[in-house]
N, C-alpha and C positions, 0 to 999 in steps of 0.2 A: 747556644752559640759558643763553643768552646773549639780549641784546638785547631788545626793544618783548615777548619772550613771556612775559618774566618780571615785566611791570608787568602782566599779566594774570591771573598765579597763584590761579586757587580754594584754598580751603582744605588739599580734598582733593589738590589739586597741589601745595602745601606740604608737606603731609605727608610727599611721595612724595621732597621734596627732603630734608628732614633724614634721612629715613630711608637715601636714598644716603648722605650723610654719617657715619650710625652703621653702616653697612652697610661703611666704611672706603674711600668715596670720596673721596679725600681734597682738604684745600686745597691752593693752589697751591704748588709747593716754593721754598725759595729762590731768587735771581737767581743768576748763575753765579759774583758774585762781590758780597760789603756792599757796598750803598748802588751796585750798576751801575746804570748808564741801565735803564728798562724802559717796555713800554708802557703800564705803572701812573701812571708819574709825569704829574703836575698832573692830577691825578682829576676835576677837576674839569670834563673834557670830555666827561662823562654824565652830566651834570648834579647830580649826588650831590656832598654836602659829606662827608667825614670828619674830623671833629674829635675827637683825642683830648687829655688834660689828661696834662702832665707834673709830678710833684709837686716843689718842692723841695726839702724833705725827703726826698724818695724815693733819694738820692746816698746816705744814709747807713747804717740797717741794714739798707736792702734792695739797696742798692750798685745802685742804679738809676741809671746815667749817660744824659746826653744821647748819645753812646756808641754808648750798645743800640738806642739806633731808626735805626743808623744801619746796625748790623751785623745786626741782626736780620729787615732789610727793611721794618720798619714806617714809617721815613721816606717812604720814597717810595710808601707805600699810602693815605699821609696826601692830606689838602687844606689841613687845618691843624691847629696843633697850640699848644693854651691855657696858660700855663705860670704855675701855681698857687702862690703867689698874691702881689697885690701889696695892700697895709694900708692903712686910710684913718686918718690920725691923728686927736689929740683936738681939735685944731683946724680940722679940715676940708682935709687938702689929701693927694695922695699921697704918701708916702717910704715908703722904703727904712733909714733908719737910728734906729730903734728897735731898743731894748735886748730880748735874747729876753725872752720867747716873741715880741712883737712885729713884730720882723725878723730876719733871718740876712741881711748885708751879704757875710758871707764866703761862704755858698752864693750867692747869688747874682751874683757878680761881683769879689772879692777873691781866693779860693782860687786858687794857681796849680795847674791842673788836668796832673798828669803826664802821660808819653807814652801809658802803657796806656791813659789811660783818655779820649784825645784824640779826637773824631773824625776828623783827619788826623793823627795820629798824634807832633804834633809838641808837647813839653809846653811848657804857660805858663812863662814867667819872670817873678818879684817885680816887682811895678812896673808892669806892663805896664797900659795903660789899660782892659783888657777881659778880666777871668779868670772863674775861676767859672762858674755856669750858661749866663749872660748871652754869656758867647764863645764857651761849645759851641755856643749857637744860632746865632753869627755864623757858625761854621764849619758847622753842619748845613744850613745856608737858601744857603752857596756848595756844598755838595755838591747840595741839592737845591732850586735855583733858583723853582719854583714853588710850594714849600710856604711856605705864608701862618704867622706867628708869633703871635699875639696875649697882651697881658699881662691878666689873668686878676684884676679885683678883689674882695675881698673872701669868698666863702668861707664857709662855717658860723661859725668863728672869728675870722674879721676884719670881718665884718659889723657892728660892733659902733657905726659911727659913722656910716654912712652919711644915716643919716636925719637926725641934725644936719649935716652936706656937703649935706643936697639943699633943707633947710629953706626956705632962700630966695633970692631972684635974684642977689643980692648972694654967698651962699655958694656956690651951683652954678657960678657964673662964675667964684669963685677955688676952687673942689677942682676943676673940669676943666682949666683953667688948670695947676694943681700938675703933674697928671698926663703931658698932654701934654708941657709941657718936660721933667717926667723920663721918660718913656718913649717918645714920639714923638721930643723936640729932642736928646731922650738924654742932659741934662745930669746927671748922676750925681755925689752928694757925694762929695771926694777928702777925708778930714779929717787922714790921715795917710802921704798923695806915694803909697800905696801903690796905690792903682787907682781908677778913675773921673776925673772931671773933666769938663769944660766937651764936649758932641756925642762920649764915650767910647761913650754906648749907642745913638746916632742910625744907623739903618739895621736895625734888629734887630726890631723890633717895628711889624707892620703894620695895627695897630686895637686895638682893646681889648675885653672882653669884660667885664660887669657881673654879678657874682656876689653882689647883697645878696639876702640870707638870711633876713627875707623883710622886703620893704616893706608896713607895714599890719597885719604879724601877728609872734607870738612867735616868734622863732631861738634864738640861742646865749643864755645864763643871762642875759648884761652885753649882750646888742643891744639897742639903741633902737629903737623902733616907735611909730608914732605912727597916728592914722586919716587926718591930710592926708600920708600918706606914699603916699598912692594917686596923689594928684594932683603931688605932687612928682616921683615918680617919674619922670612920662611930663615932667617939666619937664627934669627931668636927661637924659636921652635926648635931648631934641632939643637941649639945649646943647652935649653930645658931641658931636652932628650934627650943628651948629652951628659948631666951632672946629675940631674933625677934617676938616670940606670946606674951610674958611680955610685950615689950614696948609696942605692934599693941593693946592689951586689953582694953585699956581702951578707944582708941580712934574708938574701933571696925574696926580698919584696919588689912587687913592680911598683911604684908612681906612676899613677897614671897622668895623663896633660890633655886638657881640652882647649877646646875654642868656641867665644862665640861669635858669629861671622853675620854679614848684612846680609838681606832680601834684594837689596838693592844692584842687579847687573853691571851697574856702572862703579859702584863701590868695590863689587867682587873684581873687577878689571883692573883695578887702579890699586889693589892691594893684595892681592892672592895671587901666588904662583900656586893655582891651586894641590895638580900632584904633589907635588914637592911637600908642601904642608900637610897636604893628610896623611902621608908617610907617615911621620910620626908625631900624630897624633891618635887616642884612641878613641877619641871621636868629636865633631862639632856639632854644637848646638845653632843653629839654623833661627834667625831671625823670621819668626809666622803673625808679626803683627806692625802696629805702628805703620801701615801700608796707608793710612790716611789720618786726621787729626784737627783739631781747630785752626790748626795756623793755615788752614783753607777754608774757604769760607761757604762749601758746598759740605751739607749731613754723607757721610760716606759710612762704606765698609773699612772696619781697622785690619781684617784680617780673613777674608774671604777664604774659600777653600780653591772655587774658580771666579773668577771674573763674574758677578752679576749681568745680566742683560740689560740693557739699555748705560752701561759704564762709560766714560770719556776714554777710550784709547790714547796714546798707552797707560795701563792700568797696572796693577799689584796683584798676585795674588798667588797662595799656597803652591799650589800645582806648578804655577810658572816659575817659582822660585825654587822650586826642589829643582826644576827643570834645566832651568841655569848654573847651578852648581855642578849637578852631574855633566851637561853637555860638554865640562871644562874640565873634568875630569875627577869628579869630586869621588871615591868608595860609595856606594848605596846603601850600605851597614853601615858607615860612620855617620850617616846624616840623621841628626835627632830634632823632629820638629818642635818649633817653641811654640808654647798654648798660654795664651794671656788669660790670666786671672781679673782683668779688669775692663773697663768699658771705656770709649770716645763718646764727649757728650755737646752738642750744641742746644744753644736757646736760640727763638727768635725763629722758625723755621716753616717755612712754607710750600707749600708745590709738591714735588717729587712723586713718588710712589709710596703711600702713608708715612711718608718723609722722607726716606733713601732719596737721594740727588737734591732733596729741597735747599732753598736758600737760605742760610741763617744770618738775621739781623742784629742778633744778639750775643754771639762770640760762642765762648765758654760757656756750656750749663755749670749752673753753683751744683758743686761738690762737696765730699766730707774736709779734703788737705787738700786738691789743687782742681781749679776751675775745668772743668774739660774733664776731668779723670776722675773716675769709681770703682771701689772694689764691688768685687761680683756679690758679694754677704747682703750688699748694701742695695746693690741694683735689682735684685729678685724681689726683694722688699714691695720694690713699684710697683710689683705685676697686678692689674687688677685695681689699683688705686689712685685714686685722681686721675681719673682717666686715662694712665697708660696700659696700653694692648701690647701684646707680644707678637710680631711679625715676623716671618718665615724666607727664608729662600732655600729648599731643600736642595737643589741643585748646585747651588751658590756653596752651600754651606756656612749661610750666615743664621744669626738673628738678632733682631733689634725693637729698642723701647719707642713709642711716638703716644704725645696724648694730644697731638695737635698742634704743636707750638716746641715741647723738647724734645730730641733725640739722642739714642744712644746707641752705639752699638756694641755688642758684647756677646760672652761664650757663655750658655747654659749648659746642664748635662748633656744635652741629645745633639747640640754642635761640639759639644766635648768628643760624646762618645763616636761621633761620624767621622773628626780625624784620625782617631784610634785606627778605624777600618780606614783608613787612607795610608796610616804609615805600614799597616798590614798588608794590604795591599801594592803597595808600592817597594816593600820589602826594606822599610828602611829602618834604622839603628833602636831607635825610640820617639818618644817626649820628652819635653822639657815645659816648664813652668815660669814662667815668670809672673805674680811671685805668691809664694805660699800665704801669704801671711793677706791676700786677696778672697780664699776661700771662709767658707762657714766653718761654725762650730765641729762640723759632724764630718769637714774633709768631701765632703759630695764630690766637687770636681775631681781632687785626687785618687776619690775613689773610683769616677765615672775611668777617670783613663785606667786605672789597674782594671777595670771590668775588661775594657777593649782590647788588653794588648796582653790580658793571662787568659794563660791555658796548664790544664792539670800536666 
């Protein structure tokens, strides 16, 4: 399954591929050695984007290093890789050095990062102008030269200011301003000699990536929305695109500027002039999940490919959502579907179809960090144990966990690999990840999509 035959894939030829896959066809194995040359590296020459999101957070109880994408193979199966998240203050501009929750200065580029956990193996020293997450990336981007870096704003939780940043010409021109010098000219606050200063983070970050959460409509409890946040929007975009081609000029680099944008139609309506924004953008990341969740009290799909049978109309789901983007004008090359790394879980759960639709009495399934939510490393674990079964909807393009009582729903390889042949199909930009630091040791998922979407 290589090449021009897999952008032709029927249904029923889908079917045929995930089924090799559970059939223990497997993904590709590692390279012979972390992070070797392969002919994976800069993916970007089949035209497919893969973007996955690295958390900052993710260093700590999931001991999620910049590291592991490097040993894992995931680095180089990349095209780029978002690195979540950066804050927009109460005044409008970007930093980095807000008191938590706000910022983490030390994950991000204070911590002197030891040798275990180095990508070349060599550990930081105190002082040093670039420690933390910020110069694992500087050493991941020398190991893997064509992987694109982007810093990644705002978030479900940092969302919270954008919409006073975008309000007017005068503010859009000094919060992309902020941002550029600290993330493009790299200039990083040193307040105590210990790291940063004046071009410490200049070379690390190759665009930026726009994560307000939602413009036009309700986000996080404390986010601002306003209704000219529609037309704002598409004003801040092209001011990014505006001072990102200023700076790239002279050194004939491009910055690249993404988005990521809602599933939701009514969201897209309330905040997207959508042409206008994909102009210049070089592409959006596509909300493919979170289409259902515990704060309903019915076991669902988080992220279907179509509509399940027997669903409560109106419904969520992949296809419909690509669908509403384009009908409103969205580029079909810019649209890069997002692929959740992790599962929706209820306890308490009764009735349904081996629990899809059943009722849950019991909220939240207990999780590793938050009730309702699992990484995938963790969810596969289940299969087969204490009674949970692995059930199917090939058509749907789901699968989901039930022993009776809990339910899950979540993305294995062969509903990995079936989006692949959708966004092939459907001819769109790529994938995207939310979030790396959700896969196994060995990268499986990230591997399943470079299976699906390379060709020699």
């Amino acid at each position: 399954m290589r090449g021009s035959v897999l952008r032709r894939l029927s249904t029923a030829t889908a079917v045929t591929a995930v089924a090799a896959v559970l059939a223990g066809i497997a993904v590709p194995p590692a390279s012979a050695a972390p992070g070797a040359p392969s002919k994976h590296d800069g993916g970007q020459r089949d035209g497919f984007v893969k973007v996955g999101y690295f958390t900052q957070w993710g260093i700590y109880g999931r001991a999620f290093t910049v590291k592991k994408l490097h040993d894992s193979g995931a680095a180089q199966r990349l095209t780029h890789l978002n690195y979540a998240f950066g804050n927009v203050s109460p005044d409008g501009r970007c930093y980095v050095d807000g008191a938590a929750p706000e910022g983490d200065a030390w994950a991000d580029y204070q911590r002197p990062v030891p040798a275990q956990e180095s990508v070349d193996g060599v550990a930081d020293a105190w002082g040093e102008p670039l420690n933390g997450n910020f110069g694992q990336l500087q050493k991941l981007k020398a190991a893997h030269p064509d992987l694109k870096v982007l810093i990644s704003l705002g978030g479900w939780s940092w969302s919270t200011h954008f919409s006073n940043a975008s309000l007017t010409p005068q503010s859009r021109q000094k919060f992309v301003a902020s941002c550029i010098d600290l993330y493009i000219k790299g200039n990083l606050p040193n307040p105590d000699g210990s790291a940063g200063g004046p071009g410490s983070l200049a070379g690390v970050f190759d665009g930026i990536d726009l994560d307000w959460e939602w413009p036009g409509s309700a986000g996080d409890v404390d986010t601002v929305h306003r209704p000219e946040d529609k037309q704002n929007f598409t004003a801040l975009v092209a001011e990014f695109r505006r001072q990102l081609d200023a700076i790239g000029r002279p050194a004939r680099k491009h910055y690249e500027l993404t988005a990521f944008v809602p599933a939701n139609p009514a969201a897209i309506d309330a905040g997207f002039e959508v042409r206008k924004v994909f102009k210049n953008l070089d592409f959006a990341t596509v909300q493919g999940y979170d289409f259902h969740g515990t704060w309903e009290p019915v076991a669902n799909q988080q992220s279907a490919l179509r509509v399940p049978a027997g669903a409560t109309e109106p419904d969520f789901a992949v296809d419909r959502t690509i669908d509403a983007w384009l009908d409103r004008g969205a580029e079909r090359g810019k649209l890069v579907l997002g692929i959740p790394y992790y599962g929706r879980g209820w306890a308490g759960v009764t009735g349904g179809r081996n629990g899809l639709y059943g009722t849950s009495t019991g909220g939240a399934a207990p999780a590793t960090f938050e009730a309702g939510y699992e990484d995938y490393k963790v969810l596969k674990t289940k299969v087969g144990q204490n009674g949970f079964k692995v059930y199917r909807d090939l058509r749907a393009g789901t699968a989901w966990l039930y022993d009776g009582t809990t339910f899950w729903t979540y993305e294995d390889p062969a509903v990995v690999l079936q989006k692949t042949l959708f966004i092939r199909s459907q001819r769109l930009g790529g994938a995207m990840i939310w979030s790396l630091d959700g896969d196994d040791d060995q990268a499986t998922l990230t591997r399943t999509i470079d299976l699906g979407l390379w060709h020699p």
